[in-house]
matplotlib code that plots the C-alpha trace (Angstrom):
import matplotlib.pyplot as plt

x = [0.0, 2.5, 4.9, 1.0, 0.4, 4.0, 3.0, 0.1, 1.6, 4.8, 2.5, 0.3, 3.7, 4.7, 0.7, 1.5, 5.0, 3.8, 0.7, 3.2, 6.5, 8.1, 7.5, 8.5, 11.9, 12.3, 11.1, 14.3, 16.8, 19.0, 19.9, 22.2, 25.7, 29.2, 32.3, 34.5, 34.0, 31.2, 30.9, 28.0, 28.3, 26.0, 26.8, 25.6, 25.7, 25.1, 24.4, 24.4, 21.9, 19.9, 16.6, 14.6, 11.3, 9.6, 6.3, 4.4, 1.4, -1.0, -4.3, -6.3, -8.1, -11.1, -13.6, -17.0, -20.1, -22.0, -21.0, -21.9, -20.3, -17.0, -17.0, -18.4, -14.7, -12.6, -13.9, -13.2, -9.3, -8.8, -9.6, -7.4, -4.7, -4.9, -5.5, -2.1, -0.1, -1.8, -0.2, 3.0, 3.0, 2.4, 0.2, -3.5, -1.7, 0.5, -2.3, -4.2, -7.0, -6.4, -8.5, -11.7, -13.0, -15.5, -16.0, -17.4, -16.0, -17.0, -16.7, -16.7, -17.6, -17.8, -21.0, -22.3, -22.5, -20.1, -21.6, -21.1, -19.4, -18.5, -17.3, -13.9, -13.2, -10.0, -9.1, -5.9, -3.9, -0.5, 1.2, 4.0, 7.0, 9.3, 11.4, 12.4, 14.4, 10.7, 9.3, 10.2, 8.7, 5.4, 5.3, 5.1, 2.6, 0.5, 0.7, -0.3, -2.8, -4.5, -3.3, -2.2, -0.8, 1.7, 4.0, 7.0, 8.7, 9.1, 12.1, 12.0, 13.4, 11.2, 12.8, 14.8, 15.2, 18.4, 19.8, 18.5, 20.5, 23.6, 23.3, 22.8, 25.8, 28.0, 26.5, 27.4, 31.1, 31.6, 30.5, 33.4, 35.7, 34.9, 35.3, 37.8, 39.6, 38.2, 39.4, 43.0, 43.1, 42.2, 44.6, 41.8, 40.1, 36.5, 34.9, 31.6, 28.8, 26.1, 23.5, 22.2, 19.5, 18.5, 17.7, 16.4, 16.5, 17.1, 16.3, 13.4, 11.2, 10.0, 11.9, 9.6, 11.7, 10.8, 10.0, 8.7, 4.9, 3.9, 3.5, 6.7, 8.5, 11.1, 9.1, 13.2, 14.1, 11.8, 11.2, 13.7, 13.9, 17.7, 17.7, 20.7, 21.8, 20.1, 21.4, 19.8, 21.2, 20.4, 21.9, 22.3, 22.9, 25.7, 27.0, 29.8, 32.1, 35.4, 38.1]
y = [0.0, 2.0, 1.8, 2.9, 5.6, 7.3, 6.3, 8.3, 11.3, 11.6, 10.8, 13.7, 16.1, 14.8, 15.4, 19.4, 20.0, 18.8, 21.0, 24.3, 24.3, 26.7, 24.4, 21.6, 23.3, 24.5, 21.1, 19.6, 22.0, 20.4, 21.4, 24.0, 21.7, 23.1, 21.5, 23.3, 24.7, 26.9, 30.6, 31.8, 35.8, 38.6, 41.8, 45.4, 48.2, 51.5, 55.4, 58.6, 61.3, 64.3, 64.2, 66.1, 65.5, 66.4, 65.6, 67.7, 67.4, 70.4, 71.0, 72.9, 72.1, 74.4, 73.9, 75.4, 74.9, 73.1, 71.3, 73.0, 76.1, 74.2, 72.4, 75.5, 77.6, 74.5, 75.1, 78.6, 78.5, 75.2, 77.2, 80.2, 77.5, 75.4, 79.2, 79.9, 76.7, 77.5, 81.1, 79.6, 77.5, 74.1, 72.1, 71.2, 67.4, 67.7, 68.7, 65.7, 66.0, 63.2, 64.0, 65.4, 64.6, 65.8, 64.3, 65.7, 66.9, 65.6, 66.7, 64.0, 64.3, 61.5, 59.1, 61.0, 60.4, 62.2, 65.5, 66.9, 70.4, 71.2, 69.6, 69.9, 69.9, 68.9, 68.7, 67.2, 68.2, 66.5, 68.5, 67.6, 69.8, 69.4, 72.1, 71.3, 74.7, 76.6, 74.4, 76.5, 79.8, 77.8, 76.1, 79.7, 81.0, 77.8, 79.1, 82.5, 81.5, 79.4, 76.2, 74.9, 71.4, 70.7, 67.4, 65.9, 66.4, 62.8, 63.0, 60.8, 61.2, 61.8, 59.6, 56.7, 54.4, 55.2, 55.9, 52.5, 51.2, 52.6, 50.6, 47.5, 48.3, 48.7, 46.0, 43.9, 44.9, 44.7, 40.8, 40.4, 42.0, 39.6, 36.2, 37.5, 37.6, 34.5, 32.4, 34.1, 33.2, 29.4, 28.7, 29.4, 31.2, 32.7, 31.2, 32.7, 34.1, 31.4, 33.3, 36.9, 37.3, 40.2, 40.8, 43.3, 47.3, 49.6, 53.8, 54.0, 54.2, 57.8, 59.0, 60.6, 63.2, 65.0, 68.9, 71.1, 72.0, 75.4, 77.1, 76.9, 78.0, 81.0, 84.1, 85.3, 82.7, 81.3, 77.3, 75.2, 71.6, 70.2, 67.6, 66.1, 62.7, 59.3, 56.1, 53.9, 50.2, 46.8, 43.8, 40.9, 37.2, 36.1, 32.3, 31.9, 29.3, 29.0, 26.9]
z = [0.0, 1.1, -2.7, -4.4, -2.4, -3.6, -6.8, -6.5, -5.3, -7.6, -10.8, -9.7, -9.3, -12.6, -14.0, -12.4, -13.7, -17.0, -17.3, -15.9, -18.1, -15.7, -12.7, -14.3, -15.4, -11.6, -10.5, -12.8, -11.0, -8.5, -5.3, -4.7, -3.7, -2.7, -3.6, -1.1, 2.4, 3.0, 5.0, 6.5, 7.1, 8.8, 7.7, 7.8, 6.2, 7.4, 6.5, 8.0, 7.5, 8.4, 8.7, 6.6, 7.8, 11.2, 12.4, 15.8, 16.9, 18.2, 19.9, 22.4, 25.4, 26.4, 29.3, 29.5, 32.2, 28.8, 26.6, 23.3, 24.7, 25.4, 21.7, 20.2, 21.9, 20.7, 17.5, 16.9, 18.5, 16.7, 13.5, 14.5, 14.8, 11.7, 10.0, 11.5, 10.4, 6.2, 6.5, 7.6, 4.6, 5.5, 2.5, 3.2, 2.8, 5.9, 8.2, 9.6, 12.5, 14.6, 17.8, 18.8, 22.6, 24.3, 27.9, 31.4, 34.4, 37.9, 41.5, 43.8, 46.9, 50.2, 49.7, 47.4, 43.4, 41.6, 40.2, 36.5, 36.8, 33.7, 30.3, 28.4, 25.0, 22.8, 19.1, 17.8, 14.5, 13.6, 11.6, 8.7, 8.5, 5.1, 6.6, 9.8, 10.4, 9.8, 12.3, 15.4, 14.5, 13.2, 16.7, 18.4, 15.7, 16.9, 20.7, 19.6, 17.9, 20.5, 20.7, 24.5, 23.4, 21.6, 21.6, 19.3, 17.4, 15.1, 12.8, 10.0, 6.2, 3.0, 0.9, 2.3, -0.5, -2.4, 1.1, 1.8, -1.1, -0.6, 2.9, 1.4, -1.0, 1.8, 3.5, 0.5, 0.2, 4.5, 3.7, 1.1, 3.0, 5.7, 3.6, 2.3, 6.0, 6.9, 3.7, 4.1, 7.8, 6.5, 3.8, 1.5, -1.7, -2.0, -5.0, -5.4, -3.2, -3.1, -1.7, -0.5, 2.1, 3.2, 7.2, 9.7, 8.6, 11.3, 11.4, 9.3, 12.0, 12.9, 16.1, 18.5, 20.7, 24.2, 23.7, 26.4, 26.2, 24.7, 28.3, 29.4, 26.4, 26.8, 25.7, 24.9, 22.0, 19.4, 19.8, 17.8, 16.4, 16.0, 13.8, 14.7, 12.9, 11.9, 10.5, 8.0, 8.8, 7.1, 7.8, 5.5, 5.4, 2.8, 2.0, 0.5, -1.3, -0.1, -1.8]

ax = plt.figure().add_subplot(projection="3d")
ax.plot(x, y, z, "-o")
ax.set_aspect("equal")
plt.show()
């Protein structure tokens, strides 16, 4: 039973590869076999930028005795705010509401049931700065224009693919480099590269950074974002043939 059931199963894999010309012709291909000794290498390759992108995010809190009157207030400074961030420049595309809340506030008091006192109100923009150095003086427009929250910034860069590339280039030629040590230190020759894998990729991810909230600003110095550095890192996985 056991020699009829294999039979079964390889003519149905020959039935597929014959009906699919491109399987069958990968199906024929043998597995990948090294004559001489084989290297196994992690390497990464790395970059060093400046971000070019920053992203903050603004709002305002208001509190009323209703709540219309507390959304209604929200409203209007919200609108002087996002008015404020359009005459700075910034694109309809790289302002996103992200919050609106609306929730009541309660006095509590010993066995008794908590009593509504008021409500508060917030609305939430993030805000998308291309410039980073024009990113201070729109931050203190915000404040002037109403907004009372403001938190960031998250550096990130527009476009990281050729700067990803270059990282896998070097990652590429820090793996040679490195067979090329190890088949010295063992008598040896690299042959070929046998096969490329690419691994984790590291700095892409937006950094969020710490930055003081609008209130205690210095009314001396305009706010400021320092970009500082970031590095774009991938790692990859390389085999090689040593003989």
């Amino acid at each position: 039973m056991k020699h009829i059931l294999r039979g079964s199963v390889a003519a149905s894999l020959w039935a597929v590869a014959m009906a699919s010309p491109g399987l069958a012709q990968e199906a024929s291909l043998p597995p990948a076999h090294l004559a001489g000794t084989r290297l196994d290498i992690i390497a990464t390759g790395e970059v060093a930028v400046v971000p070019d992108m920053a992203i903050v995010g603004a709002g305002v809190v208001t509190q009323a005795e209703n709540a219309s009157a507390a959304m209604a207030e929200n409203a209007r400074r919200m609108a002087a705010t996002t008015a404020a961030i359009r005459k700075a420049g910034i694109a309809d595309r790289d302002i996103q509401t992200t919050a609106i809340n609306l929730s009541p506030q309660y006095r509590y008091a010993d066995n008794q049931p908590p009593a509504i006192t008021g409500y508060q109100a917030s609305a939430r923009v993030t805000v998308r700065f291309r410039d980073v150095k024009l990113a201070g003086k729109v931050l203190d427009s915000l404040v002037s224009a109403g907004a009372n929250q403001i938190d960031g910034p998250t550096l990130s860069i527009d476009k990281a693919e050729p700067l990803i590339d270059q990282a896998r280039e070097r990652a590429v030629v820090a793996a040679k480099a490195r067979a090329q040590l190890y088949a010295r230190a063992a008598g040896l020759q690299v042959k070929r590269i046998v096969a490329i894998s690419e691994g984790s990729l590291d700095g892409l991810t937006p950094r969020p950074l710490p930055m003081m909230m609008a209130s205690q600003r210095s009314k001396e110095a305009d706010s400021a974002i320092e970009a500082g550095e970031q590095k774009l890192a991938i790692s990859l996985s390389v085999t090689f043939e040593l003989q």
